[in-house]
Steps between C-alpha positions, in 0.01 A plus 500: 500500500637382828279226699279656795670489838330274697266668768205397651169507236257767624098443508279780547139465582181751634257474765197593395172559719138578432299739719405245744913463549482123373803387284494447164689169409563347133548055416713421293409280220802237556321193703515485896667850528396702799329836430707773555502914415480679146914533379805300373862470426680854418633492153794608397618872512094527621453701853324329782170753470522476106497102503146554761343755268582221219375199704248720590374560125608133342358287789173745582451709178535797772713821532570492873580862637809400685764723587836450682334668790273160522825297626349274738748253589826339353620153611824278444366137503813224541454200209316206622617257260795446373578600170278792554621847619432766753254777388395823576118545504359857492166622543280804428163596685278554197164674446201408659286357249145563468189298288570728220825361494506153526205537202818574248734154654620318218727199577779413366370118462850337413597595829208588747174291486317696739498804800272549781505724822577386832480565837866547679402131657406337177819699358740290772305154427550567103832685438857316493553557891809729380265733328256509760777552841639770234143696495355368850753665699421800681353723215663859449438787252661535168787666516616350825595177352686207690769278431478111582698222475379136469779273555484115483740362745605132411275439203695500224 
């Protein structure tokens, strides 16, 4: 088998709300890391809104109803280290869950030690400021998703 071109890894993640239209926002269980939303790294030959649904199910214990329709927002974010390469981070609205719901949460403790809701101000005081500019900005409808950039000028 050939090696894999080199390309830029791709994460997907979903934004999940409650009724109320707080966040809901996962910490991970490696020390000092910022919390951040329910997804990971796409696998290998694995679509964007398959790797989700898996996150969704290995992290949560939940099957997330997520469609392609639920594109929210894709982003090209330039390495910050060296070393370390751009990626492309997409994200899906997801459902709205309710009590019933968040009953049935099961973590995945190796990587998440806990999850909470918060309000869209807690949400930009908590979340990696990349992951919170990415949702914070001006909020749109599924299916009209937007394309960012987050360059880092003269830190590598």
């Amino acid at each position: 088998m050939p090696p894999l071109a080199a390309g830029h890894p791709v994460t997907a993640s979903v934004l999940i709300t409650n009724p109320d239209d707080a966040l809901f926002i996962v910490h991970p269980a490696k020390a000092g890391a910022p919390w951040h939303l329910p997804g990971g790294i796409v696998e290998q030959s694995e679509s964007p809104l398959d790797a989700v649904r898996r996150e969704g199910r290995e992290e949560l214990g939940l099957d997330l109803d997520i469609t392609e329709h639920d594109l929210f927002a894709v982003e090209w974010l330039q390495a910050i280290r060296p070393g370390r390469r751009d990626r492309l981070a997409i994200l899906f609205a997801g459902p709205v869950l309710h009590p019933h719901d968040t009953d049935r949460i099961t973590l995945q403790r190796d990587e998440l030690n806990a999850w909470r809701w918060a309000t869209r101000d807690e949400a930009q005081t908590l979340l990696h400021p990349a992951i919170a500019a990415r949702i914070m900005s001006p909020l749109q409808t599924p299916g009209s998703a937007v394309y960012r950039e987050t360059r880092n000028e003269g830190t590598l």
